[in-house]
C-alpha positions in Angstrom: -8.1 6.1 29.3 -7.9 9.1 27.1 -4.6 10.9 26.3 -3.4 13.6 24.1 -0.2 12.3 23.5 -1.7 10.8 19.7 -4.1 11.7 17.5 -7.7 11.5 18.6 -8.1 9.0 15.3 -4.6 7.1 16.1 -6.2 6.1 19.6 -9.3 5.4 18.4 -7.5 2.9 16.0 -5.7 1.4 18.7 -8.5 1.0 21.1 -10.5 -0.8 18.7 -7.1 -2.8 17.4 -7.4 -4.9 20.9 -11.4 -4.6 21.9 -12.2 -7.4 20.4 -10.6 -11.0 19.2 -9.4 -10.3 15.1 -10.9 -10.4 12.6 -14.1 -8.9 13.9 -16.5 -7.7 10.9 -18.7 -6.2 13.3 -15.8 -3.8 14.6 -14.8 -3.2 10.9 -18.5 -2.6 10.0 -19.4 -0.2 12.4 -16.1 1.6 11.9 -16.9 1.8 8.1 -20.1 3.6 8.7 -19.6 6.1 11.4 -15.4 6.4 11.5 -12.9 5.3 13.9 -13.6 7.8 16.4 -16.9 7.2 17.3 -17.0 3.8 16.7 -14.5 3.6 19.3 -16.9 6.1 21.4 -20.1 3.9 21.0 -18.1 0.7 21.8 -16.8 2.5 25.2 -20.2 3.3 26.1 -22.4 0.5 24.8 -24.4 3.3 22.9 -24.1 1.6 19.4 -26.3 2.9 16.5 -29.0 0.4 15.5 -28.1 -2.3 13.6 -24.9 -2.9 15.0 -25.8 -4.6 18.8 -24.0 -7.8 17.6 -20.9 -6.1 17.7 -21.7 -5.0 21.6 -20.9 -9.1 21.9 -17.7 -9.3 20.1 -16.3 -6.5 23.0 -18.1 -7.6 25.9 -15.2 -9.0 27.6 -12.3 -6.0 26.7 -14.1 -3.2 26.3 -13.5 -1.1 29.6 -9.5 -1.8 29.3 -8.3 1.1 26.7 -4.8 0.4 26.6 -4.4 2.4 23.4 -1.6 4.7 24.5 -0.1 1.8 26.2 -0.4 0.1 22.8 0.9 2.7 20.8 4.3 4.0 23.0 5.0 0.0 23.1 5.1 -0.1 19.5 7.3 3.2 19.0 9.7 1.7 21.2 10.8 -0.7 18.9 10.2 1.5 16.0 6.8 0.1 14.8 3.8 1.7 14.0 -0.2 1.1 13.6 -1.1 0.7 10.1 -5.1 1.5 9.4 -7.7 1.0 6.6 -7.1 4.9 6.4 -3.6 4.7 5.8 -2.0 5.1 1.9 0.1 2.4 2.6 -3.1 0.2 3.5 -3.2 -2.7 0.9 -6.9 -2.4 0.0 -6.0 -4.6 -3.2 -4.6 -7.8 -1.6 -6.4 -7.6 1.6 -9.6 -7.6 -0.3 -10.6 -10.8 -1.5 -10.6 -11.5 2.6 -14.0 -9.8 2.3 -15.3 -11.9 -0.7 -13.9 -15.4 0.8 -15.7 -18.3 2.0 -16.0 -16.3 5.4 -19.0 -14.9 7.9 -19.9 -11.0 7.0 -16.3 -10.1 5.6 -15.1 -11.1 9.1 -12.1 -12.0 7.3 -10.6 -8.6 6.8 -8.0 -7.3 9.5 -9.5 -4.0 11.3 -5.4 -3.2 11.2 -2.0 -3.9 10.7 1.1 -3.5 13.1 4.1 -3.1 11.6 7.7 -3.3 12.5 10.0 -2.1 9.9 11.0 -0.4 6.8 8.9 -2.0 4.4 5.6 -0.2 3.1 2.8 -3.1 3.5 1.3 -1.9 -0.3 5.1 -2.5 -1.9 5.2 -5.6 -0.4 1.7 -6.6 -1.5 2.6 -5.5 -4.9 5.4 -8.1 -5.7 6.0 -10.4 -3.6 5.7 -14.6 -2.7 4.9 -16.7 0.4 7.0 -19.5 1.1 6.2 -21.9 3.2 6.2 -25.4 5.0 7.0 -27.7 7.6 8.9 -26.9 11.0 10.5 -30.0 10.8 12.1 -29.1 7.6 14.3 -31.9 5.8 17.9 -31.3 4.5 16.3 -31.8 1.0 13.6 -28.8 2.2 16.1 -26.3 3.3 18.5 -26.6 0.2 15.2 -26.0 -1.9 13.9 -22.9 0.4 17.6 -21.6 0.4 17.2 -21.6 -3.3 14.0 -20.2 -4.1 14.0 -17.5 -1.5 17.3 -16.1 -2.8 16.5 -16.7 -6.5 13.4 -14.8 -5.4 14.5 -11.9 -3.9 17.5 -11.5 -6.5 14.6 -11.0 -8.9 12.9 -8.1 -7.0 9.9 -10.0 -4.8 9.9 -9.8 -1.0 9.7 -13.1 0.4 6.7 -13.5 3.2 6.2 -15.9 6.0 5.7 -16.9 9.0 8.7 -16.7 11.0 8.4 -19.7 12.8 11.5 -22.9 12.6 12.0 -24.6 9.1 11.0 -23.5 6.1 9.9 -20.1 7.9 13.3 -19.2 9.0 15.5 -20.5 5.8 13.7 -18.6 3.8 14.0 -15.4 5.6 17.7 -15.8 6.3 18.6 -16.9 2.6 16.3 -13.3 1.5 18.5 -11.5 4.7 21.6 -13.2 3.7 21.0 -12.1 -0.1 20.5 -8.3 0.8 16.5 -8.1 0.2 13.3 -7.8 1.9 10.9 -10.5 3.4 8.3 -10.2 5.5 7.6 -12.2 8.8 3.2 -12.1 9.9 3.2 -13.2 13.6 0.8 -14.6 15.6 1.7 -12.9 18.6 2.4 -8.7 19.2 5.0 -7.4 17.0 7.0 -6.5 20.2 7.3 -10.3 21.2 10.3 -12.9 19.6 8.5 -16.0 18.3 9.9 -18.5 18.9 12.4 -17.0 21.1 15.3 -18.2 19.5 14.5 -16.6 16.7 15.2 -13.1 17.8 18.0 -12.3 16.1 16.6 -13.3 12.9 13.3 -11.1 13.8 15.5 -8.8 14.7 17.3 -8.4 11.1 13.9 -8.6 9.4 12.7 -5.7 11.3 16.0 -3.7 10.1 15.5 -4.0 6.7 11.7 -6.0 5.9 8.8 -5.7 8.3 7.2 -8.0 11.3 3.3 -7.5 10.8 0.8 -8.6 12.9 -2.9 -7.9 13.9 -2.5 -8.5 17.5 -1.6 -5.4 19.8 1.8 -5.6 21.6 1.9 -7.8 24.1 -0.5 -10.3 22.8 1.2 -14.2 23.6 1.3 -16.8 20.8 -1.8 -19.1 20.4 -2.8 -21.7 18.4 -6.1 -20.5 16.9 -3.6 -17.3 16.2 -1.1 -19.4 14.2 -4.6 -19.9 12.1 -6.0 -17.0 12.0 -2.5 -15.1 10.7 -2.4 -17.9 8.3 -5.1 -16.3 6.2 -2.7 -12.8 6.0 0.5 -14.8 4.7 -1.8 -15.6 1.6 -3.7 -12.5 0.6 -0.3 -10.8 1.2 0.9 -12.5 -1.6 1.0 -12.4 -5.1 1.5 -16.3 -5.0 2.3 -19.2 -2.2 4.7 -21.6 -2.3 4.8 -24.8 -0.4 8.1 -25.9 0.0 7.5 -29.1 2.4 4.4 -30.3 4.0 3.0 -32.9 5.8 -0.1 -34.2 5.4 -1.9 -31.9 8.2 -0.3 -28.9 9.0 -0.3 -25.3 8.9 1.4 -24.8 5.6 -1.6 -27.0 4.6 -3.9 -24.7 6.1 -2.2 -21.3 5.0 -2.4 -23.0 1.3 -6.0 -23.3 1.2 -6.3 -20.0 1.7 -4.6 -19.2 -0.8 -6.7 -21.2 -3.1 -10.2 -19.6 -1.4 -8.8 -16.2 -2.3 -7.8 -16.9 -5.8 -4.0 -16.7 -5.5 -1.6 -18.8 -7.3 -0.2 -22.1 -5.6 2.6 -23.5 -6.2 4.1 -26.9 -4.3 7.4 -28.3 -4.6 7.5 -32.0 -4.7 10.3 -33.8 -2.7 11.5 -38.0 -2.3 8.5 -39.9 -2.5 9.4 -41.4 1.2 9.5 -37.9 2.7 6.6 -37.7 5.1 7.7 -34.0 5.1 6.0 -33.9 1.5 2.9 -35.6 1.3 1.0 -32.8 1.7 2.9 -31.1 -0.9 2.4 -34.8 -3.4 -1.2 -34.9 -2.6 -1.8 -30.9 -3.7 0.3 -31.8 -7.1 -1.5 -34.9 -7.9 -5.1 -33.5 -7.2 -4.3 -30.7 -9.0 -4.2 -27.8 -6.6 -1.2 -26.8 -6.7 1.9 -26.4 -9.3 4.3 -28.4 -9.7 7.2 -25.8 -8.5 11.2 -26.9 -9.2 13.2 -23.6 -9.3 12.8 -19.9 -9.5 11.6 -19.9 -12.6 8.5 -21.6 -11.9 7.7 -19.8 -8.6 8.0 -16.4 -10.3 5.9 -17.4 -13.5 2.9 -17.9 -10.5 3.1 -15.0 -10.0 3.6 -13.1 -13.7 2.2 -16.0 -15.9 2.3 -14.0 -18.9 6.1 -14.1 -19.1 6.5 -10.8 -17.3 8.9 -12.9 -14.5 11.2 -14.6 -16.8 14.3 -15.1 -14.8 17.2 -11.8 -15.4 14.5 -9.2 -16.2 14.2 -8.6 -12.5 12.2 -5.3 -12.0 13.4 -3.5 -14.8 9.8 -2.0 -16.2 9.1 1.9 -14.7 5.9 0.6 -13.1 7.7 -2.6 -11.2 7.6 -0.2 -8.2 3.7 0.9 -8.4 1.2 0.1 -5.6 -1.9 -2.6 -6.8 -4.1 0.7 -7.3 -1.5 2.6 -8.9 -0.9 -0.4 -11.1 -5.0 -0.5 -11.6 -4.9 3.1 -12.6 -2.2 3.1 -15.1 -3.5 0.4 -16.9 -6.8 1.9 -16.8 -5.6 4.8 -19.5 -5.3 3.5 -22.7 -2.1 3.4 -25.0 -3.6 6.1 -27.4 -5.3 9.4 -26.6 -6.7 10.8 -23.0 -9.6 9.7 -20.9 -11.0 11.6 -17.8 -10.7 10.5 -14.2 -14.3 9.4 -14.0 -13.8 7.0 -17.4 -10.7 5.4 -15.3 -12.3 5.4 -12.0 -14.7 2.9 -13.6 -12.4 1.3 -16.1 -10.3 0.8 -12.5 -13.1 -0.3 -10.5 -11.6 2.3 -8.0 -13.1 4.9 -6.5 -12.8 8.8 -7.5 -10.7 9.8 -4.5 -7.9 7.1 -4.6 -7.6 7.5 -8.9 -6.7 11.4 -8.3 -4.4 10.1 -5.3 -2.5 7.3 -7.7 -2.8 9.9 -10.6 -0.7 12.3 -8.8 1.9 9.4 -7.9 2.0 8.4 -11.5 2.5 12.0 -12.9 5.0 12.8 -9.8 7.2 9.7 -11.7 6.6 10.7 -15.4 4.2 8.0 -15.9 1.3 10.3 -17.0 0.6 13.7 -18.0 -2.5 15.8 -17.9 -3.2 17.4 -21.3 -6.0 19.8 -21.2 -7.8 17.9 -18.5 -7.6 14.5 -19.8 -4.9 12.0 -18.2 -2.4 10.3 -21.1 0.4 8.1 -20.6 3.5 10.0 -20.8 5.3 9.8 -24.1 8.6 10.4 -23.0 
């Protein structure tokens, strides 16, 4: 179906958001060579360039349902939006290390993002923590959570999970409760309450945080889902925290992911007759995890330099910098200028997205561009 009601490009991204089963890295890879547009045009008519056929096996089975429009007036019904690789609030930073895992042909990066809420997706890449753990959550569990989550937000991280009963939900009422953001990644469309009971509380995170999922609207809960989102919960996160875990389970599951991509995990450990916490005892004692017992120690995960000790909150000017911006402004050194190519590859950035965090930075005072070379701003 084609429609003029959105952007050429914003259908395109939609049609390919649903064409095939996320993560796809045949969908991402022909999209990165020709565009969104007529990737979605060569998937439509089985015409793809060579090189590419394996991706005319990954859409087989949706290709002749474009339900883009459908997709996209669903979503700005409830006030969402479709957030692409080509968007500025795309968080290229976190969601990188997907591509470099332990996965088949970078099939671990989302194609997209959904998004219901306030929240920019690269501000709450930028500072924030997972936590996480069992549905069954103890007494002991929920009085940690409560306590984290709060102590969390109070010092200026969003708070992401998954939504679900236990752990999931006390953390994001404790962050709603204490007046900041977190974050709920479903496994199901961002238009659908799960678990049902939970509305209300989805509802409140949507006012104020952000609901984020890969699948289109629409799309029902499933188990290899719960999995699949499991991997975005981690490389959304500057650290995860694993508040209660049994010893299989998703938090188990979301955690080493965390450790395949690099980040920071930290595990709280509970009584030592809890079968709520022997994953979380077994990830301490073999040494893949931290041993986590307040705020303190969940926020030094994720600034280990000293940069999170407790009251300092987000006090520094660049506290509210994207992971780029952040890349670029410490890319220029204390003294003298540099030029945009020296801090494209001091950045590891391309040319196009320094000029684009450059004007952000000089826009906030940050910088300043002295006879062509970039400084950092002395006042």
């Amino acid at each position: 179906m084609v429609s003029g009601k959105y952007p050429a490009e914003m259908t395109a991204w939609a049609y390919l958001a649903r064409v095939a089963e996320p993560p796809c890295a045949d969908v991402i890879a022909l999209v990165d060579q020709v565009g969104p547009v007529d990737a979605a045009s060569a998937i439509r008519t089985r015409a793809v360039p060579d090189g590419h056929e394996p991706v005319l096996a990954a859409t087989a089975a949706r290709h002749e349902s474009d339900r883009a429009t459908e997709d996209l007036d669903a979503a700005a019904a409830i006030g969402a939006r479709l957030v692409t690789r080509s968007d500025p609030e795309w968080p290229a930073w976190a969601l990188l290390a997907l591509g470099q895992a332990d996965t088949a042909a970078r099939g671990g990066e989302p194609l997209a993002l959904w998004v219901r809420g306030p929240a920019r997706l690269d501000d709450l890449a930028a500072a924030s923590v997972a936590l996480i753990g069992s549905r069954a959550a103890s007494p002991y569990g929920g009085h940690v959570t409560q306590m984290l989550a709060s102590g969390l937000s109070g010092e200026g991280f969003a708070v992401i999970s998954g939504g679900a009963f236990g752990i999931d939900g006390v953390a994001h009422r404790a962050v709603v409760a204490a007046g900041g953001v977190t974050a709920a990644v479903m496994a199901c469309g961002i238009d659908r309450d799960y678990p049902a009971a939970h509305s209300a509380l989805l509802a409140e995170i949507a006012r104020t945080g952000a609901i984020i999922s890969e699948y289109p609207p629409g799309t029902t809960a499933a188990k290899h889902r719960f999995l699949t989102r499991n991997r975005l919960v981690a490389s959304l996160s500057g650290a995860t925290v694993v508040v209660e875990a049994g010893r299989r389970s998703g938090a188990a599951n979301t955690a080493a992911w965390a450790r395949k991509l690099g980040r920071p995990l930290g595990a709280v450990p509970g009584p030592v007759t809890s079968a709520t916490s022997v994953g979380c005892h077994r990830m301490i004692a073999d040494g893949l995890a931290v041993l986590v017992s307040d705020v303190a120690s969940a926020v030094n995960l994720v600034r280990p330099d000293g940069g999170g000790d407790i009251g300092r909150g987000r006090a520094k000017p660049t506290d509210g910098l994207s992971a780029e911006q952040l890349r670029v402004h410490d890319a220029i050194p204390g003294r003298g200028g540099v030029g945009i190519q020296e801090i494209a590859f001091a950045a590891g950035l391309e040319v196009p997205a320094v000029r684009a965090a450059l004007a952000r930075l000089d826009i906030d005072g940050l910088v300043e561009n002295v006879g062509g070379q970039w400084r950092l701003a002395t006042g």
